[in-house]
BAVOPA-125517 format. One record per residue: x, y, z of N, C-alpha, C, O in turn; residue number from 1; residue in one letter. Coordinates in steps of 0.05 Angstrom, whole numbers, padded with zeros to 5 digits. Example, Ala and Ser with C-alpha at 12.3 -4.5 7.8 and 13.67 -1.06 7.14 Angstrom:
// BAVOPA-125517
<atom n_east="00264" n_north="-00114" n_up="00156" ca_east="00246" ca_north="-00090" ca_up="00156" c_east="00264" c_north="-00066" c_up="00156" o_east="00285" o_north="-00066" o_up="00169" nr="1" rest="A"/>
<atom n_east="00257" n_north="-00045" n_up="00142" ca_east="00273" ca_north="-00021" ca_up="00143" c_east="00258" c_north="00001" c_up="00157" o_east="00268" o_north="00023" o_up="00161" nr="2" rest="S"/>
//
This chain:
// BAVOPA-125517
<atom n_east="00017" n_north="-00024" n_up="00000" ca_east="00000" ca_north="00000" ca_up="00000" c_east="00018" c_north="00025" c_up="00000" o_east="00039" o_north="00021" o_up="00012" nr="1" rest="X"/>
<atom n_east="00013" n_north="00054" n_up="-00013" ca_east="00026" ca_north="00064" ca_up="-00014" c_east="00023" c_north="00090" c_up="-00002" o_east="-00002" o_north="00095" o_up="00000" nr="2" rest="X"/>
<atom n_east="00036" n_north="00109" n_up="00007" ca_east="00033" ca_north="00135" ca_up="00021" c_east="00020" c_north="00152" c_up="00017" o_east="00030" o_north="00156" o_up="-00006" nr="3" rest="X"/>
<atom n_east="00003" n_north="00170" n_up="00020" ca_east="00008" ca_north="00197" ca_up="00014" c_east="00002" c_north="00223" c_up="00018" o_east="-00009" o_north="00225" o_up="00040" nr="4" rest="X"/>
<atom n_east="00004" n_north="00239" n_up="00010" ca_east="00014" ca_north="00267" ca_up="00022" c_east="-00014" c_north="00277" c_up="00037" o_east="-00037" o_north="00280" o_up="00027" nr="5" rest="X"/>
<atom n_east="-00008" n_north="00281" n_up="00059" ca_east="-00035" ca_north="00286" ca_up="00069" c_east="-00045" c_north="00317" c_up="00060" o_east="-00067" o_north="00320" o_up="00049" nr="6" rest="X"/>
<atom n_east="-00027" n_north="00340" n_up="00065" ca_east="-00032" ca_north="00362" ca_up="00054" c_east="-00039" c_north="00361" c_up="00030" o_east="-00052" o_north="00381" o_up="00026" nr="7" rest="X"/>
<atom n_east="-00038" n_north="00349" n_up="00013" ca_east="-00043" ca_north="00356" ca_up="-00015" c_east="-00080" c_north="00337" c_up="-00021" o_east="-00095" o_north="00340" o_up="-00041" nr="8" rest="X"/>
<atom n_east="-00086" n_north="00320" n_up="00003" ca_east="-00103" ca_north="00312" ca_up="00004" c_east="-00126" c_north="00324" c_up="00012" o_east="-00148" o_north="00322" o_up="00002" nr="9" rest="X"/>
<atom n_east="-00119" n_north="00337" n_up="00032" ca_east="-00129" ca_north="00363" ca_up="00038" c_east="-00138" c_north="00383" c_up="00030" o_east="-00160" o_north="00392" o_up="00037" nr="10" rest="X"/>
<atom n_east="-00118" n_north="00395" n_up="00010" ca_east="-00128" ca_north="00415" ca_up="-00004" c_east="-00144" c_north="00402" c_up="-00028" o_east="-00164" o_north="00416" o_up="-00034" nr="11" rest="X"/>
<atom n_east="-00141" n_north="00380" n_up="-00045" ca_east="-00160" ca_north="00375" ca_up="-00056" c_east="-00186" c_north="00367" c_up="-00042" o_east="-00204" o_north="00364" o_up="-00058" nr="12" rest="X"/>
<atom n_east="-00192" n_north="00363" n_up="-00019" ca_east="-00219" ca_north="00362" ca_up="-00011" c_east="-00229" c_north="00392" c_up="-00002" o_east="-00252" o_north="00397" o_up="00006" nr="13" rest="X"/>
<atom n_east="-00205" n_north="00411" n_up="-00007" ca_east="-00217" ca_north="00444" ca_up="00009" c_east="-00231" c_north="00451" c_up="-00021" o_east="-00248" o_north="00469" o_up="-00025" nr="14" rest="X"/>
<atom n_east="-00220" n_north="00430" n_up="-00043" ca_east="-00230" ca_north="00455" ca_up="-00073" c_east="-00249" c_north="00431" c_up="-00073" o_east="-00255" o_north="00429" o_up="-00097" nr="15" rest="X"/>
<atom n_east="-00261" n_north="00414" n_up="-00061" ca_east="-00290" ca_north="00400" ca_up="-00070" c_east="-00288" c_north="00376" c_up="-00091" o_east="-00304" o_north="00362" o_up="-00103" nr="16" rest="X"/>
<atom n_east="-00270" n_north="00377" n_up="-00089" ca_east="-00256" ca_north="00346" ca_up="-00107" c_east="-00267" c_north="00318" c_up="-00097" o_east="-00267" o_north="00319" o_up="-00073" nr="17" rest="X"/>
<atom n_east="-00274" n_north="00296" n_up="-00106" ca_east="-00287" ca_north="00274" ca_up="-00102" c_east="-00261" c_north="00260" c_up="-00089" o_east="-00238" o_north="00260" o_up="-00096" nr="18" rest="X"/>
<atom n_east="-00276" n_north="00245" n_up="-00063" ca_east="-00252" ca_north="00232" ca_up="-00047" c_east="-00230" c_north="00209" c_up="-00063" o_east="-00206" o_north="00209" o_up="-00064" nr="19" rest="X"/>
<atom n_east="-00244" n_north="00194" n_up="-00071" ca_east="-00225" ca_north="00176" ca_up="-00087" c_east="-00205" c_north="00190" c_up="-00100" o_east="-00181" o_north="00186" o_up="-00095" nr="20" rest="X"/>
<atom n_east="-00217" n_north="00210" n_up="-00118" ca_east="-00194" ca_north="00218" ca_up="-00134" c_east="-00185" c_north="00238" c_up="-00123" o_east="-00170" o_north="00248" o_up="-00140" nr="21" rest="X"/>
<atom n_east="-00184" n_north="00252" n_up="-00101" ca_east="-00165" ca_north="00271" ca_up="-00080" c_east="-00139" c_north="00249" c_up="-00071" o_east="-00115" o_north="00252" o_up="-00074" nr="22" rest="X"/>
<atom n_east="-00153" n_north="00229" n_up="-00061" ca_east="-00130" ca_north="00195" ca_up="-00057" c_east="-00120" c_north="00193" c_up="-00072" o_east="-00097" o_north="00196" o_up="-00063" nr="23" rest="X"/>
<atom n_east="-00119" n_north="00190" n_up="-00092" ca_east="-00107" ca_north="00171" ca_up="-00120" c_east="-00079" c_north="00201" c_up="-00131" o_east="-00055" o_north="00200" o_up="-00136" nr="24" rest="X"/>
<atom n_east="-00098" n_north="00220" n_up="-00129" ca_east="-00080" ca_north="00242" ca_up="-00132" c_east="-00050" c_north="00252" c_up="-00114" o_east="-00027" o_north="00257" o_up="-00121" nr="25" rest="X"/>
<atom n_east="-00068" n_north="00251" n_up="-00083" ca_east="-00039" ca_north="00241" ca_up="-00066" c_east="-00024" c_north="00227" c_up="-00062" o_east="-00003" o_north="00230" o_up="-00050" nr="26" rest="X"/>
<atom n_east="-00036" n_north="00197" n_up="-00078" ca_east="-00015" ca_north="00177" ca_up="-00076" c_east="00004" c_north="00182" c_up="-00100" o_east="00028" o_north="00178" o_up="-00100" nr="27" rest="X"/>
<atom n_east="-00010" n_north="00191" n_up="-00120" ca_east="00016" ca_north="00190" ca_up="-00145" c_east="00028" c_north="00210" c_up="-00140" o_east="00050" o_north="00209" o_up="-00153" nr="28" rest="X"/>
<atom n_east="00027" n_north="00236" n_up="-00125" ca_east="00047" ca_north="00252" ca_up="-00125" c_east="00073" c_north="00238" c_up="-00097" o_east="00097" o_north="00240" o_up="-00097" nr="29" rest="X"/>
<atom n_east="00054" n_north="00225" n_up="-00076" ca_east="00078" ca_north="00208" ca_up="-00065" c_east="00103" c_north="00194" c_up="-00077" o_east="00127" o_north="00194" o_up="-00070" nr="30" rest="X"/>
<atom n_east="00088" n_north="00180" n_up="-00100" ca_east="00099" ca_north="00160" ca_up="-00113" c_east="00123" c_north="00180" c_up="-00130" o_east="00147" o_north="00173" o_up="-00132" nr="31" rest="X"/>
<atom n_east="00115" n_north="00201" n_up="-00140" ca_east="00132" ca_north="00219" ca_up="-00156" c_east="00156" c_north="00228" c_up="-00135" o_east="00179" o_north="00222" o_up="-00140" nr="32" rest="X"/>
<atom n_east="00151" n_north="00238" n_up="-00120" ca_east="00167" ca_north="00250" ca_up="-00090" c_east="00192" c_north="00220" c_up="-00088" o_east="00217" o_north="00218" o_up="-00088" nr="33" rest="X"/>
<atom n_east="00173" n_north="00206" n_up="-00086" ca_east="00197" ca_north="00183" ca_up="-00072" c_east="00221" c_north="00168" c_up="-00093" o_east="00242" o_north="00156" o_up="-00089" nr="34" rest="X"/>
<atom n_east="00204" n_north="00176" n_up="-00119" ca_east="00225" ca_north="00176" ca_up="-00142" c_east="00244" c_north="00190" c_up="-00149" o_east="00265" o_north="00181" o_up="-00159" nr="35" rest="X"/>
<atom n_east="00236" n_north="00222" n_up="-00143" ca_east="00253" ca_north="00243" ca_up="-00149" c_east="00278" c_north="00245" c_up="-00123" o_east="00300" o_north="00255" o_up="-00125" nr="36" rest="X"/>
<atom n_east="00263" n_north="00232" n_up="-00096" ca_east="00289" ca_north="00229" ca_up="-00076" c_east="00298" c_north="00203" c_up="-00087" o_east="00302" o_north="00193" o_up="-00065" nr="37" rest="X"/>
<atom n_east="00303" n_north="00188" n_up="-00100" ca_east="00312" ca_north="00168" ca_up="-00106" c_east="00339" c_north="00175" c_up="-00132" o_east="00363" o_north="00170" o_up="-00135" nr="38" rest="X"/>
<atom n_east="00322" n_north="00186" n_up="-00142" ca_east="00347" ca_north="00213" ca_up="-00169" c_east="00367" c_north="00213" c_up="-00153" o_east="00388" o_north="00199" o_up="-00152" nr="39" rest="X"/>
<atom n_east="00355" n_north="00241" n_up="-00131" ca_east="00369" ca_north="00257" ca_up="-00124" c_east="00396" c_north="00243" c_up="-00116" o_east="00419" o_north="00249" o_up="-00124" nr="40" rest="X"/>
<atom n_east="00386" n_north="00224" n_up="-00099" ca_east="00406" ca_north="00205" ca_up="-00084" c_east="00433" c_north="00195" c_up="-00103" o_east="00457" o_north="00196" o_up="-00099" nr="41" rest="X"/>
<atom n_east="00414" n_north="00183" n_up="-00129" ca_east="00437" ca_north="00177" ca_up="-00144" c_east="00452" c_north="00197" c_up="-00163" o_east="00472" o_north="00189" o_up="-00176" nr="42" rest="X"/>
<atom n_east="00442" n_north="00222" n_up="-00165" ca_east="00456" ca_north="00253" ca_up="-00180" c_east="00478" c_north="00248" c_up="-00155" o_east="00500" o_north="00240" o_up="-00164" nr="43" rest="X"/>
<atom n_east="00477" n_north="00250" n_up="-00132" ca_east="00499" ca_north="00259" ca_up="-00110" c_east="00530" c_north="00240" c_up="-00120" o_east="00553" o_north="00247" o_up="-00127" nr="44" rest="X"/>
<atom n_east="00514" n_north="00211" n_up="-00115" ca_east="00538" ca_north="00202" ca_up="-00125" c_east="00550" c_north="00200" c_up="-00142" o_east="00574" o_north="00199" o_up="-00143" nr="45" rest="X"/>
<atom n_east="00529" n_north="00197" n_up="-00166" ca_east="00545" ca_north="00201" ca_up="-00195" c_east="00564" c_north="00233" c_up="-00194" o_east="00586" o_north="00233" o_up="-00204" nr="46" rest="X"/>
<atom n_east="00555" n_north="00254" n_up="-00183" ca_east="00564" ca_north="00275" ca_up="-00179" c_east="00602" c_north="00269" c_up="-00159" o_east="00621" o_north="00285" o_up="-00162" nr="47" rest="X"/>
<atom n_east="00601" n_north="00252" n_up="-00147" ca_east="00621" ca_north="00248" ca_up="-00129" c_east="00644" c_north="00229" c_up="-00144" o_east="00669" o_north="00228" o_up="-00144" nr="48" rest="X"/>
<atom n_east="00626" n_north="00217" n_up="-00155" ca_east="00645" ca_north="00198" ca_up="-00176" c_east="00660" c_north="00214" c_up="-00197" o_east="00684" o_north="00209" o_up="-00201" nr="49" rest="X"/>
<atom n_east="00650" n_north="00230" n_up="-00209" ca_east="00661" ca_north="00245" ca_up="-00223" c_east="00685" c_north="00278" c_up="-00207" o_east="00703" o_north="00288" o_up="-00220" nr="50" rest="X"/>
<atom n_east="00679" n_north="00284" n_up="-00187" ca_east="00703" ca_north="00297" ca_up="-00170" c_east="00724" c_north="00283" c_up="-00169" o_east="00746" o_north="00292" o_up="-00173" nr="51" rest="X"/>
<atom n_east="00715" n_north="00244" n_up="-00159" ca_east="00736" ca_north="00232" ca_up="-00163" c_east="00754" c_north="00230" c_up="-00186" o_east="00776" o_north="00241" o_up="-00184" nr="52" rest="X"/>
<atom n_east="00749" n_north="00222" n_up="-00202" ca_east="00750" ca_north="00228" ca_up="-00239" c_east="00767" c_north="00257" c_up="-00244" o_east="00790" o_north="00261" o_up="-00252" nr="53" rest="X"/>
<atom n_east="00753" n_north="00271" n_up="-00237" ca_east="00775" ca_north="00301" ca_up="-00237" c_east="00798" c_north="00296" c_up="-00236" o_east="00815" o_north="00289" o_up="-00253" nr="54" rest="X"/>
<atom n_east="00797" n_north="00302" n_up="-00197" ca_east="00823" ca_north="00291" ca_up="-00190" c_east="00842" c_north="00271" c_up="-00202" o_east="00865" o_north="00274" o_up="-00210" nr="55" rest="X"/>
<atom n_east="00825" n_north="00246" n_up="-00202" ca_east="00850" ca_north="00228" ca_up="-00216" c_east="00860" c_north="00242" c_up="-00241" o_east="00885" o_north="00246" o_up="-00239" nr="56" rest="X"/>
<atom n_east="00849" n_north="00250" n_up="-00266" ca_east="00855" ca_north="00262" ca_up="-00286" c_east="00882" c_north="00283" c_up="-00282" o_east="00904" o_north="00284" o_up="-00294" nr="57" rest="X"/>
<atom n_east="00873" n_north="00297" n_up="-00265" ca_east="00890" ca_north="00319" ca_up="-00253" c_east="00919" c_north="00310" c_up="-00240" o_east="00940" o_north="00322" o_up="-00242" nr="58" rest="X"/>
<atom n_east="00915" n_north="00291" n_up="-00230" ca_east="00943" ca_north="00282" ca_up="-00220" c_east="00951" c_north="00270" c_up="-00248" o_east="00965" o_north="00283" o_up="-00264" nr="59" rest="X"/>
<atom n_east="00944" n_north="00250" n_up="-00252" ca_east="00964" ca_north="00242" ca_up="-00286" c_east="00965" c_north="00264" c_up="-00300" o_east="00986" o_north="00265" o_up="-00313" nr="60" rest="X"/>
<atom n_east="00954" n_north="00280" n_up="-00302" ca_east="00964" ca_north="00307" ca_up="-00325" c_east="00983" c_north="00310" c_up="-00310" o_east="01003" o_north="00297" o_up="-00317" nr="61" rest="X"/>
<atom n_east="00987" n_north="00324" n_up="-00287" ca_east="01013" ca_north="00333" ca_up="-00274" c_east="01038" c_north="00321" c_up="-00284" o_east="01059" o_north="00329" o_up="-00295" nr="62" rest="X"/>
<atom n_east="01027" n_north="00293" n_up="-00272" ca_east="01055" ca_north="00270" ca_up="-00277" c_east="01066" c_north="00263" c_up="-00307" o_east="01088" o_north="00253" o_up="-00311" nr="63" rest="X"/>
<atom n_east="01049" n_north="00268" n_up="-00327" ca_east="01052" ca_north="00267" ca_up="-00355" c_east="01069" c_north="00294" c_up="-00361" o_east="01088" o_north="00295" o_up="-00377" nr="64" rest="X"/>
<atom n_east="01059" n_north="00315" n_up="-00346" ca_east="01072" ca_north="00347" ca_up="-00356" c_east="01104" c_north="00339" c_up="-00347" o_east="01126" o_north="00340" o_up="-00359" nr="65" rest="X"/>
<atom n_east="01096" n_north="00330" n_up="-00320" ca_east="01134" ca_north="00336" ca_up="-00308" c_east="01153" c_north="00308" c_up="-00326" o_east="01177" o_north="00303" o_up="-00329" nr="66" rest="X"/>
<atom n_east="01134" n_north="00300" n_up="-00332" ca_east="01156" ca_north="00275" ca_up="-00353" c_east="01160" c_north="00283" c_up="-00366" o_east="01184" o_north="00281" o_up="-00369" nr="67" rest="X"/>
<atom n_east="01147" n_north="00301" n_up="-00387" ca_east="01149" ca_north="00314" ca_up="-00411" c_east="01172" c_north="00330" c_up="-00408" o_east="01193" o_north="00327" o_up="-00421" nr="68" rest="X"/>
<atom n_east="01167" n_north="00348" n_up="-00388" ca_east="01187" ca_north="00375" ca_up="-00380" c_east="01218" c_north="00364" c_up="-00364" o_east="01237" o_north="00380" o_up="-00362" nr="69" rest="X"/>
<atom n_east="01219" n_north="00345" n_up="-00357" ca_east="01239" ca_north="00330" ca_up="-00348" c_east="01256" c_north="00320" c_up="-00367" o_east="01280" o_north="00319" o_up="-00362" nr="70" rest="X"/>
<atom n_east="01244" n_north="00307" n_up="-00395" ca_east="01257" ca_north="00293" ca_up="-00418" c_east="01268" c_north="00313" c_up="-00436" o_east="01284" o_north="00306" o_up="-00453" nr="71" rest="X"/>
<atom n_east="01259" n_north="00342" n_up="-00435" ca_east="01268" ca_north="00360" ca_up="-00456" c_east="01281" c_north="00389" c_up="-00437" o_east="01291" o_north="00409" o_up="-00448" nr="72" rest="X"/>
<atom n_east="01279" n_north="00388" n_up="-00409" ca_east="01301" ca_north="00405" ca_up="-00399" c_east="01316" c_north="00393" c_up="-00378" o_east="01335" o_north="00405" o_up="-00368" nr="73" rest="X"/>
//
C-alpha cells in the first residue's frame, strides 16, 4: 500500500474534489516525491564519482607534464 501526502489531500478536498480521486492524486504525487528522492540520491553520487574522476585526471596530467618537462630540460 502506498503513502500519501496528506496536505495535498487536503487541499483537494478544500477545492470540493471527489474523495477517491483527491486519494489517487496524493498517492501518485507520493509516488513521484519518492522517485525524485531516489534521483536525487543517485545525482549525489554520480556527482562524487566524477570529482573523483577530476582529481585522478588531474594528477596524471601533472605527472605526464613533469615527464614531458623533465625529458626536454
Amino acid at each position: 500500500m502506498s503513502t500519501m501526502i496528506t496536505e495535498v489531500y487536503d487541499a483537494f478536498m478544500a477545492a470540493g474534489t471527489p474523495e477517491d480521486k483527491a486519494k489517487a492524486a496524493a498517492k501518485a504525487l507520493a509516488d513521484y516525491e519518492s522517485r525524485f528522492n531516489r534521483i536525487d540520491q543517485d545525482m549525489a553520487q554520480v556527482k562524487t564519482e566524477i570529482l573523483v574522476l577530476k582529481w585522478m585526471t588531474g594528477f596524471v596530467l601533472a605527472g605526464v607534464a613533469s615527464l614531458v618537462l623533465k625529458t626536454f630540460f
